[in-house]
C-alpha positions in Angstrom: 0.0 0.0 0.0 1.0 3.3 -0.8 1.9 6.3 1.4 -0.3 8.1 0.5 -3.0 6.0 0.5 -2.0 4.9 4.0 -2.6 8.7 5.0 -6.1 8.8 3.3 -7.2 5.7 5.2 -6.0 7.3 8.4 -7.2 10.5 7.9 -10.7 8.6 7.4 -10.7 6.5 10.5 -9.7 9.7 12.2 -12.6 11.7 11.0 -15.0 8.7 12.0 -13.6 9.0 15.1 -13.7 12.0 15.9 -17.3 12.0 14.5 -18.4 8.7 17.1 -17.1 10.7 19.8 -19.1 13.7 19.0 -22.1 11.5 18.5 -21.4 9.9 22.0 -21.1 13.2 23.4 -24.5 14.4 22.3 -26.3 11.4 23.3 -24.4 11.8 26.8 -25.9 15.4 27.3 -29.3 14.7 26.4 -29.4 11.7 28.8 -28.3 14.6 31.1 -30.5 17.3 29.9 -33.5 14.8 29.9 -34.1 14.3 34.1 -33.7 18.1 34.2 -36.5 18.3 31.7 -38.8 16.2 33.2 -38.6 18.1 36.6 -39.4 21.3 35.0 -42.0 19.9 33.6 -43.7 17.9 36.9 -43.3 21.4 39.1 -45.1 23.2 36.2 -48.0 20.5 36.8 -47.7 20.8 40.1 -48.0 24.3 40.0 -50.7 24.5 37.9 -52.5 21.7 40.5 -51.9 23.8 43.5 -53.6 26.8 41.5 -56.2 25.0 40.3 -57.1 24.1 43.8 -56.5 27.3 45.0 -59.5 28.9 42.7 -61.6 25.7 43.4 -61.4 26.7 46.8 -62.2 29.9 46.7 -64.7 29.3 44.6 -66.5 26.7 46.8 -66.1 29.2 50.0 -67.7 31.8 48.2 -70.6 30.1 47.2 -70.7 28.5 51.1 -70.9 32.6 52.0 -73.7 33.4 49.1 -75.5 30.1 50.6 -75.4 31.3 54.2 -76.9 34.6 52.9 -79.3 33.5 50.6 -80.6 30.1 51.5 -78.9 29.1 55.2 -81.4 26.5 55.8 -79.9 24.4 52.9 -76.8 24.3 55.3 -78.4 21.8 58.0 -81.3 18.9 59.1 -81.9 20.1 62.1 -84.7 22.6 63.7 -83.8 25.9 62.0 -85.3 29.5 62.1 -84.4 32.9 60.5 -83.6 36.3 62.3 -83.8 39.3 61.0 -85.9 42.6 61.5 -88.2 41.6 58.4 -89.3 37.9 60.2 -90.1 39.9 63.7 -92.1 43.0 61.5 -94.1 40.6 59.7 -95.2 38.4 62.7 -99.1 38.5 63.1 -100.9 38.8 66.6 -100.3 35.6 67.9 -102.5 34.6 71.1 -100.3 31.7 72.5 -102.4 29.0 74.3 -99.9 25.9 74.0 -101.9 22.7 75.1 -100.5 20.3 78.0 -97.9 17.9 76.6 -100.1 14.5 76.0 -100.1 11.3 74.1 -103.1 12.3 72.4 -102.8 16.0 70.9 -99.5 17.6 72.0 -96.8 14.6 72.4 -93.6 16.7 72.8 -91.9 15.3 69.9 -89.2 18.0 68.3 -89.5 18.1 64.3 -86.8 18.1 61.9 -86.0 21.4 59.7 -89.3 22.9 58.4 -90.1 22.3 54.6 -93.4 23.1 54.4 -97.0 25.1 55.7 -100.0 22.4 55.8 -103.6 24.4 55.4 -106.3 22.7 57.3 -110.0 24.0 57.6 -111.8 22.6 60.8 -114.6 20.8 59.3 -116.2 22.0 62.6 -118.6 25.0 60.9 -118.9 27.7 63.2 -116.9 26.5 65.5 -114.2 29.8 67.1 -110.7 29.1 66.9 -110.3 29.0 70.7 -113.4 26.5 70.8 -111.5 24.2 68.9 -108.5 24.6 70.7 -110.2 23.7 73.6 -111.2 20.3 71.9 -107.8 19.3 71.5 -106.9 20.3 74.8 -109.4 17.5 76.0 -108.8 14.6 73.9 -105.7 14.2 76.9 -108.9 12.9 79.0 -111.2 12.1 76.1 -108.6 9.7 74.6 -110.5 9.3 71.5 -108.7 10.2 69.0 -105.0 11.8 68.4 -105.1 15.2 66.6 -103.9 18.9 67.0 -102.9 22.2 65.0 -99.9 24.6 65.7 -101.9 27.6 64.8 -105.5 28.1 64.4 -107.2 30.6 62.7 -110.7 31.8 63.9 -113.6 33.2 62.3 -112.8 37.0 63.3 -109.0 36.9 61.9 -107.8 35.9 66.0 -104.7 33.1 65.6 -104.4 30.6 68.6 -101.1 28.9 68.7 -101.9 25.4 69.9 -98.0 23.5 69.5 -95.1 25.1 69.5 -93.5 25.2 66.0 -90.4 22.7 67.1 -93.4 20.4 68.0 -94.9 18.2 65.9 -98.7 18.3 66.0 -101.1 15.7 64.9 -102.6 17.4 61.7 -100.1 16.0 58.7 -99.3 12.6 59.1 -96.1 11.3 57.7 -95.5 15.4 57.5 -95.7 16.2 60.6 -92.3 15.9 61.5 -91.4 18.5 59.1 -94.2 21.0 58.3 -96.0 23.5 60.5 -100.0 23.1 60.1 -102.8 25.6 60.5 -106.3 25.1 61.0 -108.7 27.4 59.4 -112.0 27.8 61.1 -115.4 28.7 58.2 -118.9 29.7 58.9 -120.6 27.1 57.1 -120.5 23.6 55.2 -118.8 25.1 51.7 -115.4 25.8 53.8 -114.6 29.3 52.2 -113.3 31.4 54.7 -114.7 34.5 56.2 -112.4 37.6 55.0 -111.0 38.0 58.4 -109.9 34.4 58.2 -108.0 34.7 54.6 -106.6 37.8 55.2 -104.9 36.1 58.7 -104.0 32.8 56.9 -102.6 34.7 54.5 -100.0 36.4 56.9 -99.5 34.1 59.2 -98.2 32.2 55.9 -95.9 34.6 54.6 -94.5 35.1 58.6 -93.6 31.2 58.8 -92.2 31.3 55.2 -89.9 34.2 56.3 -89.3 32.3 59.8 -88.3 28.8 58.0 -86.9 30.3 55.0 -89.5 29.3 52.6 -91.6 30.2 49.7 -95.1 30.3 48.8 -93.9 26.9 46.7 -93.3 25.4 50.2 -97.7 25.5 51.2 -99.4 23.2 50.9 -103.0 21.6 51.3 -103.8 18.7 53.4 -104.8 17.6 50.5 -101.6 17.6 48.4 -100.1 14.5 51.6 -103.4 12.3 51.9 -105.8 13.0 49.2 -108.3 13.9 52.1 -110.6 17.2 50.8 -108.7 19.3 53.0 -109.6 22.5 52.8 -112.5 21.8 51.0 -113.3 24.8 49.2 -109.4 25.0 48.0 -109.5 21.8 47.1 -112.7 22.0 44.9 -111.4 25.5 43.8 -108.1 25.1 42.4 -107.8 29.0 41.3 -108.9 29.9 44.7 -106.0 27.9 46.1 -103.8 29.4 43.6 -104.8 33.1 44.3 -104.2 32.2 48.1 -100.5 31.3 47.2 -99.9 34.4 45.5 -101.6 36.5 48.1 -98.9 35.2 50.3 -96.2 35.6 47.9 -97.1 39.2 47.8 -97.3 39.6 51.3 -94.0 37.5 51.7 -92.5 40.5 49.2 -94.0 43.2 51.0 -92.5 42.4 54.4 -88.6 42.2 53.1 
């Protein structure tokens, strides 16, 4: 082989050399660069994560403060009533004549949070709100049946409060441990109420509704839990029961 052919060759092997060492040397640095890469990249997500949870919860602790405002009650189960100067302005005259705790008409039980207002009418025609009141006070000796109102509403507007509203009364059935009922005393066998008699239903309603945070969504008829015509003229009148719910939706407006 010739000299210079001998140089040519090792010029050659030189060059690939040279060139395998330089490829070696890359790969080397990315294998280095590469870890470094992929711990940029997990603190960015990381980041981000942390952020996102961050907004999340401010987000839910906001909406927990717009709740509280707005709509507390949705916050528990238990027993629950609103404060304020618009629930004590808008309280009716209340003539408070709570029965003696018995088996048979006042049984002591506490309710759960209040959901709803259950209209009765007395089926008793004539009869005064304090008259009937008086029945239930005697079925404790009577013992013949087991029944009872928290409020009744008499024939010249008057409301007797029979059951404290933490009470359950015996007026609802399987509502009773959640609703507040009122019994609505009428002059005759049609059960339309005498003027007086709406007009208190009608606030005593939009009181409890500001008292249990309610709407006029949240009354209902005795009717709506049994099927039993109760009150009978709303339940043979359905635009008469719907003009009584936005009576009280008015009245509820008025009084915030």
């Amino acid at each position: 082989m010739s000299k210079e052919l001998q140089k040519k060759t090792t010029r050659k092997k030189t060059i690939q050399k040279k060139a395998a060492v330089k490829t070696a040397a890359a790969k080397t640095g990315n294998q280095k660069k590469t870890p470094s890469v992929k711990k940029k990249q997990k603190a960015r997500r990381i980041t981000v994560s942390i952020r996102l949870g961050l907004v999340l919860l401010t987000v839910f602790f906001v909406m927990l403060a717009v709740i509280k405002i707005m709509k507390p009650s949705l916050l528990t189960k238990n027993y629950f009533e609103m404060k304020g100067e618009d629930v004590d302005a808008s309280k009716p005259d209340i003539d408070v004549q709570l029965l003696t705790v018995n088996p048979y008409s006042r049984p002591g039980t506490k309710t759960e949070k209040i959901k709803g207002i259950v209209v009765h009418y007395t089926a008793n025609p004539g009869a005064t709100a304090m008259a009937n009141r008086n029945y239930f006070e005697g079925l404790k000796d009577t013992q013949i049946t087991k029944s009872s109102s928290n409020f009744i509403v008499g024939l010249e507007g008057e409301i007797v409060q029979c059951v404290p509203t933490w009470e359950i009364a015996y007026a609802s059935n399987d509502r009773n441990i959640d609703t507040v009922s009122i019994e609505c005393c009428h002059p005759d066998e049609s059960g339309e109420f005498l003027e007086d008699t709406y007009r208190s239903v009608v606030q005593l309603c939009a009181w409890l509704c500001l008292k249990f945070d309610l709407s006029e969504k949240d009354i209902i008829r005795h009717y709506d839990v049994t099927g039993k015509i109760c009150p009978k003229y709303f339940v043979e009148d359905e635009k008469a029961w719907e003009l009584f719910r936005r009576d009280v939706k008015k009245a509820i407006k008025k009084a915030k």
